[in-house]
VEXLO-602507 format. One record per residue (C-alpha): residue number from 0; residue in one letter; x, y, z. Coordinates in Angstrom, 3 decimals. Example, Ala and Ser with C-alpha at 12.3 -4.5 7.8 and 13.67 -1.06 7.14 Angstrom:
! residues 2
<seq:0, type:a, x:12.300, y:-4.500, z:7.800> $
<seq:1, type:s, x:13.670, y:-1.060, z:7.140> $
This chain:
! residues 258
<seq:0, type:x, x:31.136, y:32.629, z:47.408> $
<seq:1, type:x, x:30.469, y:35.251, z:44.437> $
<seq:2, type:x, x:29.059, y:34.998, z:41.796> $
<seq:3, type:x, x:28.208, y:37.404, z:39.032> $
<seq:4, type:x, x:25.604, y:38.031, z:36.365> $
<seq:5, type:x, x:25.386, y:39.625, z:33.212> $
<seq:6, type:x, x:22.895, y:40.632, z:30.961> $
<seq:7, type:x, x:23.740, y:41.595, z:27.442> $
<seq:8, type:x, x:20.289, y:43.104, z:25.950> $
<seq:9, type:x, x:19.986, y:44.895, z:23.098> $
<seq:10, type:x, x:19.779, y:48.394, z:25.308> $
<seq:11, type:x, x:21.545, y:47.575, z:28.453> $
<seq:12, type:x, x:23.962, y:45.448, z:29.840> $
<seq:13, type:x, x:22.882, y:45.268, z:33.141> $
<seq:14, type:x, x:25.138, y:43.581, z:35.958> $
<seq:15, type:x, x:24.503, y:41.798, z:39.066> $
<seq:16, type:x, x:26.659, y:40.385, z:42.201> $
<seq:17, type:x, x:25.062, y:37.897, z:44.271> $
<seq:18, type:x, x:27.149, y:36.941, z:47.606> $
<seq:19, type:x, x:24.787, y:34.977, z:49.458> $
<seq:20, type:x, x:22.172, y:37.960, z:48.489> $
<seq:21, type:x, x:22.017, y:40.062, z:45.159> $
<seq:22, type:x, x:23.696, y:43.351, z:44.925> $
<seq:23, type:x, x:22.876, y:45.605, z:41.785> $
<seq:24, type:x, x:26.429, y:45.872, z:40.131> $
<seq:25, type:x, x:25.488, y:48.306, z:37.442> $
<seq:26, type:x, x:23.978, y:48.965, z:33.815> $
<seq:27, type:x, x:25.998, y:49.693, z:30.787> $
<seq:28, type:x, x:25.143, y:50.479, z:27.378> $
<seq:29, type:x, x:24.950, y:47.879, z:24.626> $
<seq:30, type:x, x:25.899, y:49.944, z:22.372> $
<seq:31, type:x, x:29.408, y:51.213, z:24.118> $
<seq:32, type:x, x:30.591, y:48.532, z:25.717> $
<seq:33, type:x, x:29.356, y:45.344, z:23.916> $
<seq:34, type:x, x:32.810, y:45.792, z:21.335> $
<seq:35, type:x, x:34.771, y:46.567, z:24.787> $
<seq:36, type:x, x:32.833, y:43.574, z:26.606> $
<seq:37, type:x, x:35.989, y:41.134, z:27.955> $
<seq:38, type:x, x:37.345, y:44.922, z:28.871> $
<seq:39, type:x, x:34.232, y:45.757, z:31.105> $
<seq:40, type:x, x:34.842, y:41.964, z:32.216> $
<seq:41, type:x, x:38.326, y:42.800, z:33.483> $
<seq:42, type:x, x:37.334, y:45.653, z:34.926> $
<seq:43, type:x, x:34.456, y:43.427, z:36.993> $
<seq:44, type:x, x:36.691, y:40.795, z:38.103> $
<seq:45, type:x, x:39.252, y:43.076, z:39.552> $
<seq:46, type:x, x:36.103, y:44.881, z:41.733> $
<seq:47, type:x, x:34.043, y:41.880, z:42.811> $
<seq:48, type:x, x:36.588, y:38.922, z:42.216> $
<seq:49, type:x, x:33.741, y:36.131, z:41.345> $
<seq:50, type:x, x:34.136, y:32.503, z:41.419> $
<seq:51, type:x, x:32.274, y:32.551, z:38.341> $
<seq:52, type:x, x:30.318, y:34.793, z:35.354> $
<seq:53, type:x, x:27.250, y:33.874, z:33.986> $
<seq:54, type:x, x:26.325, y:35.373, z:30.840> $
<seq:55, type:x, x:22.598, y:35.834, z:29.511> $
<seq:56, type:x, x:22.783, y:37.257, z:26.297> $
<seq:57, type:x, x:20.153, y:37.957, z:23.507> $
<seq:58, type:x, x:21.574, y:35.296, z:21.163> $
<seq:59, type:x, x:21.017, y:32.076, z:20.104> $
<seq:60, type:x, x:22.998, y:29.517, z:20.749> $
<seq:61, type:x, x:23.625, y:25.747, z:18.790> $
<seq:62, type:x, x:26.322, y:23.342, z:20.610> $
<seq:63, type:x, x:26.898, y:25.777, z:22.736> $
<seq:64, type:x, x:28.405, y:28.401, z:20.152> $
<seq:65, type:x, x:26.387, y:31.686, z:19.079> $
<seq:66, type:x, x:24.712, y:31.807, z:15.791> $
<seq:67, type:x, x:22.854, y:34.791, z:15.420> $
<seq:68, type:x, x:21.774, y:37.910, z:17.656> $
<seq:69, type:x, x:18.715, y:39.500, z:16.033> $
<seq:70, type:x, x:18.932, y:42.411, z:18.385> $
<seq:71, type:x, x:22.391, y:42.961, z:19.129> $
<seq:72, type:x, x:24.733, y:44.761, z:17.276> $
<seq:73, type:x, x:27.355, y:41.927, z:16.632> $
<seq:74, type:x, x:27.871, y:38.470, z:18.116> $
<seq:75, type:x, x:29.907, y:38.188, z:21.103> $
<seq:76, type:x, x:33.224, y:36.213, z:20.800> $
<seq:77, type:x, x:32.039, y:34.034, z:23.397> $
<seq:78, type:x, x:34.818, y:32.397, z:25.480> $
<seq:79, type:x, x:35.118, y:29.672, z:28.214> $
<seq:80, type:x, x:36.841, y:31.964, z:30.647> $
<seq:81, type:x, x:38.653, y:34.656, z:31.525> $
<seq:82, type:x, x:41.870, y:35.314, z:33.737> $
<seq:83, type:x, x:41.297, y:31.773, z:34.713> $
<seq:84, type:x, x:37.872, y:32.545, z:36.069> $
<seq:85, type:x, x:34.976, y:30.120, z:34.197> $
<seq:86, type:x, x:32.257, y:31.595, z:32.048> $
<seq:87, type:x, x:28.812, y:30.077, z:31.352> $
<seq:88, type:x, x:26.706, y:31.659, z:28.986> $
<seq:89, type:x, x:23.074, y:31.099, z:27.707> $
<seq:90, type:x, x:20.021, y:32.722, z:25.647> $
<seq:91, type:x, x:18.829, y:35.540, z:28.064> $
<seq:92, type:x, x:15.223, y:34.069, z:28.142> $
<seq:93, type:x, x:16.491, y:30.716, z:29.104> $
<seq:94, type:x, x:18.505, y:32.961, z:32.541> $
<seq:95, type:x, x:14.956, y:34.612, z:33.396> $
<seq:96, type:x, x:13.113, y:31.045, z:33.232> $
<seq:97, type:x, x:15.632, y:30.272, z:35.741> $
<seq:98, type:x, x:15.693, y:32.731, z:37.663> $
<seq:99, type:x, x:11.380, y:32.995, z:37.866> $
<seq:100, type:x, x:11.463, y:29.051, z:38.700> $
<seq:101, type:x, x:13.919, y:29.251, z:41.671> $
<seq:102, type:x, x:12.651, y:32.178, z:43.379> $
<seq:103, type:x, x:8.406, y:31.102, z:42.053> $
<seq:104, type:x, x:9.624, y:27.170, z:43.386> $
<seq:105, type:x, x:7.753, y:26.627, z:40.144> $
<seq:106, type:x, x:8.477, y:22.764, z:38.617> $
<seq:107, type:x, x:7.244, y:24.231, z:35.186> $
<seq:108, type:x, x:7.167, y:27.300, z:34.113> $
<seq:109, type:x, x:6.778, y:29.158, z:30.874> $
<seq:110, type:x, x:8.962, y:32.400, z:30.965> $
<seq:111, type:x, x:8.721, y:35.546, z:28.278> $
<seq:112, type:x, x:10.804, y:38.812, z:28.435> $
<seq:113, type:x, x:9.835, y:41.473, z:26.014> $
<seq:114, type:x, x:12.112, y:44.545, z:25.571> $
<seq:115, type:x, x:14.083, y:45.606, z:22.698> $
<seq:116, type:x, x:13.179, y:41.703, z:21.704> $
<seq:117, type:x, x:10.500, y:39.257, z:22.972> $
<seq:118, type:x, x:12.574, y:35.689, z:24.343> $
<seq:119, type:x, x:11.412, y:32.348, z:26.095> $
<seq:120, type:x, x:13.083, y:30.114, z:28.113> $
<seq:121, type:x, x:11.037, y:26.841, z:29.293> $
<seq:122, type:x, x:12.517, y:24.880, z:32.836> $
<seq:123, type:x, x:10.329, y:21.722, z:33.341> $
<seq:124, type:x, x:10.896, y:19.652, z:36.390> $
<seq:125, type:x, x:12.916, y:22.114, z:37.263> $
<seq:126, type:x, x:15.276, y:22.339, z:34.354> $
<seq:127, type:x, x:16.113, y:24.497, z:31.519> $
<seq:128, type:x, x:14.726, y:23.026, z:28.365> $
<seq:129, type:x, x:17.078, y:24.294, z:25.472> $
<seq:130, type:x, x:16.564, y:21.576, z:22.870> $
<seq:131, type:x, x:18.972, y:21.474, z:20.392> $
<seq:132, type:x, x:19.846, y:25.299, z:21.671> $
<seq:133, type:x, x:16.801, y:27.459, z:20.406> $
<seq:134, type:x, x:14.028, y:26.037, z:21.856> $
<seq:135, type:x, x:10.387, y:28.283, z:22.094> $
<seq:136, type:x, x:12.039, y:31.411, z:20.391> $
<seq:137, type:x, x:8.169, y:32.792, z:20.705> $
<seq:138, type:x, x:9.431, y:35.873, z:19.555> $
<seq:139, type:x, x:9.729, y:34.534, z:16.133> $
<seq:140, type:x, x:7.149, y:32.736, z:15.293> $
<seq:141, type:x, x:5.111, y:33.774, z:12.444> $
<seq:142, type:x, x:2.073, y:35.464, z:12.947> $
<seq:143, type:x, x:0.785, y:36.604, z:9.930> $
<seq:144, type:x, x:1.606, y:39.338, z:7.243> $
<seq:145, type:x, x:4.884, y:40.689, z:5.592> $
<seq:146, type:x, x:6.374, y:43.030, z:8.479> $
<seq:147, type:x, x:10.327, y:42.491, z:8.273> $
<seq:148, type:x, x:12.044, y:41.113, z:10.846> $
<seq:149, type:x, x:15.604, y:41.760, z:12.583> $
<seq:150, type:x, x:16.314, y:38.339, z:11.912> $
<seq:151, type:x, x:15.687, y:38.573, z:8.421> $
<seq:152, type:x, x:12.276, y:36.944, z:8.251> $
<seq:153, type:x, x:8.604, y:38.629, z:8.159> $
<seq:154, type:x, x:5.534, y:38.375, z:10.155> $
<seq:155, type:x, x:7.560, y:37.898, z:13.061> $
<seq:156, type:x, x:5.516, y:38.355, z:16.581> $
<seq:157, type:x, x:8.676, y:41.164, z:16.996> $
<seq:158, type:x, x:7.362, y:43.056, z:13.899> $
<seq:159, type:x, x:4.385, y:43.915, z:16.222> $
<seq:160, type:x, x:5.569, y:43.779, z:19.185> $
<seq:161, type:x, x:8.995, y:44.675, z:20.492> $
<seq:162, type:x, x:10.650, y:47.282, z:21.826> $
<seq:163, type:x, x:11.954, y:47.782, z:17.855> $
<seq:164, type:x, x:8.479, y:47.443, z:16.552> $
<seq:165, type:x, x:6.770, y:49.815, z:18.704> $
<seq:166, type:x, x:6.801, y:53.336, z:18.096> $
<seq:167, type:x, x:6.761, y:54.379, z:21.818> $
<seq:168, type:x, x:6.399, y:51.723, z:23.838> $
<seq:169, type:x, x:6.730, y:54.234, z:26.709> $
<seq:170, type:x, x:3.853, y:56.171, z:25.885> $
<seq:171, type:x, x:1.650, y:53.154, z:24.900> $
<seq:172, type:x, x:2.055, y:51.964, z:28.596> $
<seq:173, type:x, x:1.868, y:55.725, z:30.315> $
<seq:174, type:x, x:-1.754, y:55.661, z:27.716> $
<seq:175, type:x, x:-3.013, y:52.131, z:28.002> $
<seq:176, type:x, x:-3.251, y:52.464, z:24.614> $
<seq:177, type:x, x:-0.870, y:49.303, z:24.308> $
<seq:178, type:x, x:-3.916, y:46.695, z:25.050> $
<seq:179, type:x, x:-5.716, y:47.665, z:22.076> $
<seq:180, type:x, x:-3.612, y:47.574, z:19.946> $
<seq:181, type:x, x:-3.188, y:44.481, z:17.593> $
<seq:182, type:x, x:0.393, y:43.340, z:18.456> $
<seq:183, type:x, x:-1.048, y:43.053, z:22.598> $
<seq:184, type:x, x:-3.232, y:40.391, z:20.468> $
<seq:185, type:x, x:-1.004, y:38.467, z:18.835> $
<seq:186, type:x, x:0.985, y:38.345, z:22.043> $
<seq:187, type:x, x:-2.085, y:37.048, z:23.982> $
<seq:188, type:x, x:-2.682, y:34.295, z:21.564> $
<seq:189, type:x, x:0.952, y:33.255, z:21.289> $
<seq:190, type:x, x:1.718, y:32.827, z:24.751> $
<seq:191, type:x, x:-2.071, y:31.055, z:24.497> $
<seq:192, type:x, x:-0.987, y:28.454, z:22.241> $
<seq:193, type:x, x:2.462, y:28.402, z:24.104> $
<seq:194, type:x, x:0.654, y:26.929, z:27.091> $
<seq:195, type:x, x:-1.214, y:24.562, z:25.459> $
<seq:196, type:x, x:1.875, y:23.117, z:24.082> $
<seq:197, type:x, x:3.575, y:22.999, z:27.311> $
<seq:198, type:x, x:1.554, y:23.238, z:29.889> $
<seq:199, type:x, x:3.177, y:24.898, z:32.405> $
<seq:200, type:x, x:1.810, y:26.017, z:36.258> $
<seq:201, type:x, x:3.597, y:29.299, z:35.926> $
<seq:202, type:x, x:3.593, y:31.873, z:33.380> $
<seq:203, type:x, x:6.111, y:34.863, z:34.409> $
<seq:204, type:x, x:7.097, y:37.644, z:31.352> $
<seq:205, type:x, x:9.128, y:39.996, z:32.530> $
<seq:206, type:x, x:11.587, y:42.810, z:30.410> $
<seq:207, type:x, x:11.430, y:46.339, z:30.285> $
<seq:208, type:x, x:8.325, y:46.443, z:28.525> $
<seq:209, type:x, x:6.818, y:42.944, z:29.830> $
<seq:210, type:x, x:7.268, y:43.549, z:33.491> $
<seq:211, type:x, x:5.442, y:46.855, z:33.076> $
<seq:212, type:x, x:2.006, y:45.385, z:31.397> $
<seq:213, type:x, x:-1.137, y:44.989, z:33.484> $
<seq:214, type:x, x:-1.306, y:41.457, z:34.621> $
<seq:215, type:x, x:-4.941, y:41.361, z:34.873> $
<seq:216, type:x, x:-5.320, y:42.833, z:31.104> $
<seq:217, type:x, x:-2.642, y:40.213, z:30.233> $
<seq:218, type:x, x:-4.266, y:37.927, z:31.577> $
<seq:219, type:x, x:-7.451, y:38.209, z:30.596> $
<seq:220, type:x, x:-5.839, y:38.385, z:27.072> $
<seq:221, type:x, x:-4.241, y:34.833, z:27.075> $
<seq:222, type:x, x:-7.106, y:33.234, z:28.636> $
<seq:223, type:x, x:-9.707, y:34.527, z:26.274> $
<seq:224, type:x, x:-7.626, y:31.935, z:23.928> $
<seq:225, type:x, x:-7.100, y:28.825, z:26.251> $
<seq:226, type:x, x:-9.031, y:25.998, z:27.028> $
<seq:227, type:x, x:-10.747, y:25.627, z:30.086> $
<seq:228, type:x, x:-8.876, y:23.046, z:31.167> $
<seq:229, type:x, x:-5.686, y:24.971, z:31.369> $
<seq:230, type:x, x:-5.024, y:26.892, z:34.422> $
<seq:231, type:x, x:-1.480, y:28.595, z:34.954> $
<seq:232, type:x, x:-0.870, y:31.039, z:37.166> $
<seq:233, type:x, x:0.106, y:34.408, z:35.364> $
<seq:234, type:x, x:2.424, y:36.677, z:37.049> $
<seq:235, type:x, x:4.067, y:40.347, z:35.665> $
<seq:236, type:x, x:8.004, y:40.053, z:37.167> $
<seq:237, type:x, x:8.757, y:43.925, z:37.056> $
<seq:238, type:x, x:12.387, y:43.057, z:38.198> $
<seq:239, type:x, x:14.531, y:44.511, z:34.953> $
<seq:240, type:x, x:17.543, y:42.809, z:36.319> $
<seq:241, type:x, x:15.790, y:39.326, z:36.633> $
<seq:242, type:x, x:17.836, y:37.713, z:33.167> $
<seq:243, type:x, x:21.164, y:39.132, z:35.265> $
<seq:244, type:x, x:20.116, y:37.256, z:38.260> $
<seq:245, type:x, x:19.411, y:34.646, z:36.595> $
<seq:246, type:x, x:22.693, y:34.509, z:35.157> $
<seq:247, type:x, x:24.158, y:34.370, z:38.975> $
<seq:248, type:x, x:22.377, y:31.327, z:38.921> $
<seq:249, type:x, x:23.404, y:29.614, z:36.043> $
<seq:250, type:x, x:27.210, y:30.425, z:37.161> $
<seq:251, type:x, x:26.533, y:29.291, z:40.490> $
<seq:252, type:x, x:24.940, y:25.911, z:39.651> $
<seq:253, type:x, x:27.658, y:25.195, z:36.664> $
<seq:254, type:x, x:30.203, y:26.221, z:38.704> $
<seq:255, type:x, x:29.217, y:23.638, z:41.579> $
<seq:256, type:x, x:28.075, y:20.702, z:38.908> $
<seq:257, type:x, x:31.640, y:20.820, z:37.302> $
């Protein structure tokens, strides 16, 4: 059976087939073909003829309907299916949780993607924890001054650290200059009081930028703002099409719970 993912960032659209194993599909930009998107759909169903599309997309969701995108250009018009073939959609954070606990066999698990955005999905016992739809949007969460958000608010964790809120993000990597700076801080203590809320055995952060940190420096980072008694294990997912697999997921296991 096939199934495909999608993930709509705010860079990429990045698309995955997974037919017993995953095949990379191919990566679009967000800023072409997110007002074309059901087009690009077409065009996907006629090549890999899925029995379902999952869709992880950097929006929020209430009810099931999309209520803002911080970091995408415009909302998608988000539909149940298309050509007869079912869609399932959910916050991209909330596909990579997924996607980290299945292949980790993690029961809880705290998962962070940083990129042009930073999102977090939660699965305990196994399952996606949404809330009322926007549950641990980490990303958001004020930390302190009066740095404007995308989202309209200020002192956002984005406004220091994002793919947005970084100057070069690519050069702060290539440097190492990136762990001294202070948004690497306020990340450290936010994913710090994150699992002390929750938790979890398994901490995975992933994303273009994420899945490139040091895990050791990252590490270090979160733990210098723990307690003792917390112990998850920390783990850098360099896989940038992890929120598209993922999203194979989620279509796979709504398509067979229908």
């Amino acid at each position: 059976m096939v199934f495909l993912g999608i993930d709509v960032g705010g860079t990429n659209i990045d698309v995955v087939v997974m037919d017993g194993e995953f095949e990379v599909g191919n990566v679009f930009s967000t800023k072409v073909y997110l007002p074309r998107f059901y087009e690009l759909l077409d065009k996907l169903l006629s090549t890999y003829k899925p029995k379902a599309i999952g869709v992880g997309a950097a929006m929020w969701f209430r009810d099931n309907k999309p209520v803002k995108a911080p970091n995408l250009p415009e909302l998608i018009d988000v539909r149940g299916t298309i050509s007869n073939t079912p869609i399932f959609w959910d916050n991209d954070a909330n596909c990579f949780a997924l996607y980290c606990s299945i292949v980790e066999d993690a029961r809880n698990l705290l998962g962070i993607t940083i990129g042009t955005g930073i999102g977090c999905g939660i699965v305990v016992d196994k399952n996606v924890v949404r809330g009322g739809g926007l549950a641990c949007e980490i990303g958001h969460i004020f930390v302190g001054g009066r740095k404007k958000c995308v989202c309209g608010g200020h002192g956002h964790l984005e406004c220091y650290f994002s793919g947005w809120s970084l100057k070069n993000p690519e050069e702060l990597i290539k440097s190492g200059k990136i762990y001294k700076i202070k948004g690497f801080n306020l990340l450290c203590k936010a994913i710090a009081n994150a699992v002390m809320l929750l938790d979890p055995d398994f901490v995975a952060i992933g994303g273009r930028i994420g899945g490139r940190l040091n895990g050791k420096k990252l590490k270090n980072g979160i733990y210098e703002y723990v307690m003792p008694h917390f112990n998850p294990e920390i783990k850098i997912v360099n896989d940038p099409l992890a929120v598209a697999k993922g999203a194979c997921y989620l279509a796979k296991l709504s398509y067979q719970s229908r």
